[in-house]
C-alpha positions in Angstrom: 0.0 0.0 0.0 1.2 3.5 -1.1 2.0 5.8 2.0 0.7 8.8 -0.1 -1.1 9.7 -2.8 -1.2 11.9 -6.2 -4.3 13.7 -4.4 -2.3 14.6 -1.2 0.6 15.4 -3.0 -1.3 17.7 -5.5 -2.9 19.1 -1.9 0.2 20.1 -0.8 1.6 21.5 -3.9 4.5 19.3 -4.5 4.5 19.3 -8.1 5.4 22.8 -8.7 8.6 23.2 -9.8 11.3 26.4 -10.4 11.2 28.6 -13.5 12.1 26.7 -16.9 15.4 28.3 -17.5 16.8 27.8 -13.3 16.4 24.1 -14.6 19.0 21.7 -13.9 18.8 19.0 -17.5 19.9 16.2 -15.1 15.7 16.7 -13.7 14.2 16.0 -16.5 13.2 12.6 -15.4 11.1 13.7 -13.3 9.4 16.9 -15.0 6.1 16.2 -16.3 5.3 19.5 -18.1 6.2 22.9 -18.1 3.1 25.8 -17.5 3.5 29.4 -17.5 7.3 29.1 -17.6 7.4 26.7 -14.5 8.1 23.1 -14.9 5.5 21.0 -13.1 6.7 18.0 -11.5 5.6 14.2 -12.3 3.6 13.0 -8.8 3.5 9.5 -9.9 7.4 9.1 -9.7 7.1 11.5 -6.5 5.0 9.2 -4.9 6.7 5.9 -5.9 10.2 7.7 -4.8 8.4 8.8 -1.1 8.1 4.9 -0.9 11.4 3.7 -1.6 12.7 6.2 0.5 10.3 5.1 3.3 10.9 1.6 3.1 14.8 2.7 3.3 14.5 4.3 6.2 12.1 2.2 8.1 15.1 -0.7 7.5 17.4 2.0 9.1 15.5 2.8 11.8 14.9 -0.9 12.7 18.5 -1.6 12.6 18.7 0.4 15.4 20.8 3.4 14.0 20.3 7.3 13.6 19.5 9.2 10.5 20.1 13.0 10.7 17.5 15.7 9.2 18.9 19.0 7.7 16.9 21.7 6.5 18.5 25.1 7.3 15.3 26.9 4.9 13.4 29.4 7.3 10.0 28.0 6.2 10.7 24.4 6.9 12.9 24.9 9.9 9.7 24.1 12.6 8.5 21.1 10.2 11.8 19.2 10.1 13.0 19.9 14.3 8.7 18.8 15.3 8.6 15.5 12.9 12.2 14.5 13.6 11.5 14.9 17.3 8.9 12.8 17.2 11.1 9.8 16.0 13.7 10.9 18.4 16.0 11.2 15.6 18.9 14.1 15.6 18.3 17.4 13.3 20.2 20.6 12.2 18.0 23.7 11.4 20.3 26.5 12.1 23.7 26.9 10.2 25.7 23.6 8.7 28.5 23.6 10.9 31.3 22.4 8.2 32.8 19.7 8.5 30.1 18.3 10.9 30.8 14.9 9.3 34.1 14.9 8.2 35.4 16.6 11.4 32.7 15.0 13.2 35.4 14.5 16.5 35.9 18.1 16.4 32.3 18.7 16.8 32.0 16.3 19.3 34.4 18.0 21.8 31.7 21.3 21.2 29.0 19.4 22.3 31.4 17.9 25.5 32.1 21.2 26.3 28.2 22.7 26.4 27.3 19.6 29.1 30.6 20.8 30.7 29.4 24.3 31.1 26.0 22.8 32.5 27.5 20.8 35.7 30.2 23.6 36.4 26.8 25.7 36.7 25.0 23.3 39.0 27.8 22.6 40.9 28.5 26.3 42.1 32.1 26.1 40.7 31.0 29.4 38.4 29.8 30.8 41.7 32.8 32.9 42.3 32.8 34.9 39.1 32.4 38.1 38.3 28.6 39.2 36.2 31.2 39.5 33.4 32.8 36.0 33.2 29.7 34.6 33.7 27.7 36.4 31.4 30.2 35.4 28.7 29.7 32.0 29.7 26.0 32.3 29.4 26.5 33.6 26.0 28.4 30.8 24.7 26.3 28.1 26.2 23.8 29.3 23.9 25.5 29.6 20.8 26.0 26.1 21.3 22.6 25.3 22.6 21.4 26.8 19.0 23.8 25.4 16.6 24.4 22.0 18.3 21.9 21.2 21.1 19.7 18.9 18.7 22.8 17.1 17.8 23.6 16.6 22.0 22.5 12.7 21.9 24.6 12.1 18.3 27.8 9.9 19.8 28.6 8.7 16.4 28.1 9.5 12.7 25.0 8.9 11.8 24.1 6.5 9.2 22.1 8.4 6.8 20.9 12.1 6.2 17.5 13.4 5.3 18.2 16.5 3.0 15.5 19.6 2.4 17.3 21.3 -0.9 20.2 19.8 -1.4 21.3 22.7 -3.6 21.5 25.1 -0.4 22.6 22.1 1.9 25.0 21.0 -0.6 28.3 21.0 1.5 26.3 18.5 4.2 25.7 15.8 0.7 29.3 16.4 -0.1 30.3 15.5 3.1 28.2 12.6 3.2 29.3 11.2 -0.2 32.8 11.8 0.8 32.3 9.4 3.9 29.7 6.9 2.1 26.8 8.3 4.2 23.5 7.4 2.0 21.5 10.8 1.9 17.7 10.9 0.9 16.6 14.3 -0.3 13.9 16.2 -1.4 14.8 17.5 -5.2 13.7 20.5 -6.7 14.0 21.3 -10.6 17.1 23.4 -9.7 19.1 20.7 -8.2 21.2 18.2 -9.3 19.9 14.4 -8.1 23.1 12.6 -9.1 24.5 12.8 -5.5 21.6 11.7 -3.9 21.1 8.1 -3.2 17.1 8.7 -2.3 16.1 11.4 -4.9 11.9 12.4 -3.3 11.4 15.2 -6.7 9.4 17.6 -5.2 8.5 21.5 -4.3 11.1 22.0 -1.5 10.3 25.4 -0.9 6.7 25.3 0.5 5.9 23.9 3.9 2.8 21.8 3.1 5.2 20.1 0.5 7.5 19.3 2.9 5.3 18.5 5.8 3.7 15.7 3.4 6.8 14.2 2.9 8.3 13.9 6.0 4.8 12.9 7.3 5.3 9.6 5.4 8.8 9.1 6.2 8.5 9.5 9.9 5.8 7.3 9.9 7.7 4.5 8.3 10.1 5.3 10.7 8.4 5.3 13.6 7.4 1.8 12.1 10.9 0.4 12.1 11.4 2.0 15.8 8.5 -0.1 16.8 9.0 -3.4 15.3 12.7 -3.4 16.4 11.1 -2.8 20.0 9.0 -5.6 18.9 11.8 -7.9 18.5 14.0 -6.9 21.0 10.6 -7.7 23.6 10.6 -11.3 22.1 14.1 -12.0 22.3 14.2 -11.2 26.4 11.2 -13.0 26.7 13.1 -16.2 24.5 16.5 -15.9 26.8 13.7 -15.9 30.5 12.3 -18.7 29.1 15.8 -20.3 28.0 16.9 -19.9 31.5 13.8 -21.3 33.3 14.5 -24.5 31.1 18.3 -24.4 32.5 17.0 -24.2 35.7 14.4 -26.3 35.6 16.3 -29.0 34.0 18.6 -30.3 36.8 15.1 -30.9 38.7 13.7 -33.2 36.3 16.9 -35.1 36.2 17.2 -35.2 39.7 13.4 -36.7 39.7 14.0 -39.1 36.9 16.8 -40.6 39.1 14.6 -41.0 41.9 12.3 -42.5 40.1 14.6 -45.2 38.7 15.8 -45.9 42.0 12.9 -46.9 43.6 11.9 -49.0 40.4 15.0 -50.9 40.6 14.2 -51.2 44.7 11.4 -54.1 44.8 13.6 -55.9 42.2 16.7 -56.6 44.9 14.1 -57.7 47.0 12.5 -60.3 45.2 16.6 -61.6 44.0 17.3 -61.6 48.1 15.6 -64.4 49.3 16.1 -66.7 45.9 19.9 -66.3 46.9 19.7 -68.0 50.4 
């Protein structure tokens, strides 16, 4: 079953494209007409590509690993940080920090150092220092709160990235293709799809666009997040029952012995008094 529809998509206003001659020819694929100077995209392939990404993703998810959102846009900035949130997956709406993924220890240590500022606060150890100093401190705790605190619970690189406009996010997709990180991405007309592993062809400048997408991918997400709960559920519930048969093993030994003892016991009484 399709997790959209031409209908929805059409809703949303997916299929509208940028002006004919901001075209990138390596599109074409997926352009279905051009009206009024604007090239329209083809929602069929959108919704078969919104599926293959989905099913992608879901397998991700399920595997247990992370898959980082990027959409810097101001108009799709609340859409990507509320739907990635609800998957509890890591996101980055403010400025790219380069080399996020090729430097990614370097960004680590940022990150280190903003939960570092947090205990010396609750500890008093910035008691002692002046409204200066600590307003500075204050100051920098934010900067990194904004530009790195949805990436806090990211210990490793992640293992895919979710890309609005890979044209304006294009140093995040080289970074990923320079490490072999698989990036899904919503294409516009503009932008070039032969660095994107997941090309979703679609209006990436409108929210309802957006929102439509990401609806469905979450979703398939939030799938794979639940069926690897699933299975991680049956698997304790195979090693309890594993160990009640180790334990209860011994006891039925035991209790077969004692039942071939006293089976064997009126035999060496009857062979007792034939042997006087």
């Amino acid at each position: 079953m399709s997790r959209t529809n031409f209908d929805q998509l059409l809703q949303a206003g997916c299929h509208f494209g940028h002006l004919k001659r901001k075209w990138n020819p390596a599109m074409a694929p997926y352009i279905y007409t051009e009206r009024n100077g604007i090239h329209i995209i083809d929602l069929h392939k959108t919704a078969a590509k919104i599926d293959e990404a989905a099913d992608a993703l879901k397998q991700i998810a399920k595997s247990g690993k992370k898959i980082l959102f990027v959409a810097t846009k101001k108009q799709t900035k609340e859409v990507i940080a509320e739907k990635a949130a609800s998957v509890n997956m890591p996101y980055v709406i403010e400025r790219w920090p380069g080399g996020m993924l090729t430097n990614f220890p370097t960004i680590r240590k940022a990150v280190k150092k903003m939960a570092n500022i947090d205990k010396l606060m609750n500890d008093g150890t910035y008691g002692n220092l002046s409204k200066r100093e600590l307003l500075q401190i204050t100051r920098q705790r934010a900067k990194l709160e904004k530009n790195l605190g949805s990436i806090a619970d990211l210990t490793r690189l992640p293992s895919a990235l979710f890309v609005v406009d890979v044209l304006k996010e294009q140093i995040a997709v080289r970074e990923a293709n320079r490490l072999g990180i698989p990036v899904f991405g919503i294409v516009d007309t503009n932008s070039d799809p032969n660095n994107i592993d997941f090309v979703i062809p679609a209006n990436d400048d409108a929210k309802d666009s957006v929102e439509v997408i990401l609806n469905a991918c979450c979703a398939a997400i939030a799938e794979g997040l639940e069926e690897r709960k699933a299975e991680k559920a049956d698997e304790k519930a195979a090693e309890a029952q594993a160990e009640g048969d180790d334990e209860e093993k011994p006891r039925r030994q035991q209790q077969a012995r004692k039942a071939r003892k006293d089976a064997e016991a009126p035999a060496a009484e009857e062979e007792a008094p034939a042997a006087e």
